[in-house]
C-alpha positions in Angstrom: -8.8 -21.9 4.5 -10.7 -19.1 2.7 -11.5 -15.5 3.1 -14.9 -13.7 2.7 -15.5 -13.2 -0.5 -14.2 -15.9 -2.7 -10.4 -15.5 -1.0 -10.3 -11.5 -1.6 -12.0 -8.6 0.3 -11.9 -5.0 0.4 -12.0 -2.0 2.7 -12.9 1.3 1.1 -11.6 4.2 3.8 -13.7 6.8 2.2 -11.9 9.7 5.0 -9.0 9.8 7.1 -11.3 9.0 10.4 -14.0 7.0 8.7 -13.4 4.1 9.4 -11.5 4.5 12.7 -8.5 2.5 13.3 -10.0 0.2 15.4 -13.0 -0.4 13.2 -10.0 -1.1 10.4 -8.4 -3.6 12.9 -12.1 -5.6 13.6 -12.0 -5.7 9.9 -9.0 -7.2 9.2 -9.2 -9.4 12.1 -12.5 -10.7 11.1 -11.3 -10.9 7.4 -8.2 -13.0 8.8 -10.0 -15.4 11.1 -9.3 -18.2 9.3 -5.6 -17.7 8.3 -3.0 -19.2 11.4 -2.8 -17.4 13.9 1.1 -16.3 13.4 0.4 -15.3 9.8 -2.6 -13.5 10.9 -0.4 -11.7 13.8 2.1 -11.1 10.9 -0.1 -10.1 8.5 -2.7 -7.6 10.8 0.9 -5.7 11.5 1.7 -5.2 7.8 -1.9 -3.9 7.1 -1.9 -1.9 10.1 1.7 -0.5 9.1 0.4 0.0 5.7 -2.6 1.5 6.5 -0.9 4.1 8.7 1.6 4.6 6.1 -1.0 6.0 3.6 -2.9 7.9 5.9 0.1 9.4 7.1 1.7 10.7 3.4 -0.9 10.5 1.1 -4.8 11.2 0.9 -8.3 9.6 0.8 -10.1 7.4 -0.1 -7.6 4.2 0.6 -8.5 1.1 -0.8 -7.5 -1.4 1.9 -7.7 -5.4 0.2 -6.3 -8.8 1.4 -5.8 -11.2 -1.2 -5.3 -15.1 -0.6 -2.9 -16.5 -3.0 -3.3 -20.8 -2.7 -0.5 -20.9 -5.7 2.3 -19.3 -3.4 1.0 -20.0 0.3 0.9 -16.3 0.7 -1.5 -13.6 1.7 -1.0 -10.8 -0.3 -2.0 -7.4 1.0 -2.5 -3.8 -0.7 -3.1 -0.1 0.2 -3.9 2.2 -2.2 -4.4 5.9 -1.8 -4.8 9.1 -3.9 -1.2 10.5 -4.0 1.5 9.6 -6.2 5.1 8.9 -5.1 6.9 12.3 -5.4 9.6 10.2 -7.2 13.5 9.5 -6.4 13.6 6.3 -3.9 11.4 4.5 -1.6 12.5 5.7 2.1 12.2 3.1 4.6 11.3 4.3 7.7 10.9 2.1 11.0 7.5 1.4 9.9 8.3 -0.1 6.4 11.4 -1.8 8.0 9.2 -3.6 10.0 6.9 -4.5 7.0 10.3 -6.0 5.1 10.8 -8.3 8.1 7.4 -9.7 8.6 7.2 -10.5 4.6 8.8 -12.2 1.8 8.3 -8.8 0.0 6.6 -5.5 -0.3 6.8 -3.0 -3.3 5.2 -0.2 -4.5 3.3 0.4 -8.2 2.7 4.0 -8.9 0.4 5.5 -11.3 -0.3 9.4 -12.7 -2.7 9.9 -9.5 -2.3 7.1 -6.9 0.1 4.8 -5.9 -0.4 1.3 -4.0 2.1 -0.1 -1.7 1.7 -3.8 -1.3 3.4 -6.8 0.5 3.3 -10.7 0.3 3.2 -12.7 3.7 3.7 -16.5 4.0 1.2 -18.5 5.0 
């Protein structure tokens, strides 16, 4: 099983409308075509959470990328955005509860002007 691009690709969401949500979803499930199709399920619903997530409470661009990790049987998927974590905890909405039960984990590294929320699902 491999992605395009040597198991890794990126989406660079320049806008909040460009690309459109459906675009992103064509993209992702053209990305995924060769992962099973429960992981891929699994996976396109964290991405799409995700995705929403960050162009919900933070701003452009968004760095959407889908890693494929042979080592752990895992595809690994991140969302970076322009807009650091205001600090104090992590809430977990609806939307990132369902994230936390479609992976083995999810996390999220922040830095002085971004932040990037990410989340392992098993292959």
């Amino acid at each position: 099983m491999t992605l395009p691009f040597a198991d890794q690709s990126t989406l660079i969401i320049p806008t909040p409308g460009v690309p459109t949500p459906d675009e992103v979803q064509v993209w992702i499930q053209e990305t995924l075509a060769e992962v099973p199709a429960v992981p891929r399920l699994r996976s396109t619903l964290v991405v799409e959470e995700l995705l929403a997530n960050a162009r919900l409470h933070a701003r452009p661009p968004y760095v959407l990328r889908v890693a494929l990790d042979h080592t752990r049987r895992a595809l690994r998927v991140f969302v970076e955005d322009c807009a650091p974590h205001s600090g104090g905890s992590w809430r977990t909405g609806s939307g990132l509860a369902l994230v936390d039960g479609l992976s083995r984990g999810w996390g999220v590294e922040r830095r002085t002007r971004a932040k990037t929320v990410w989340a392992e699902v098993a292959l």
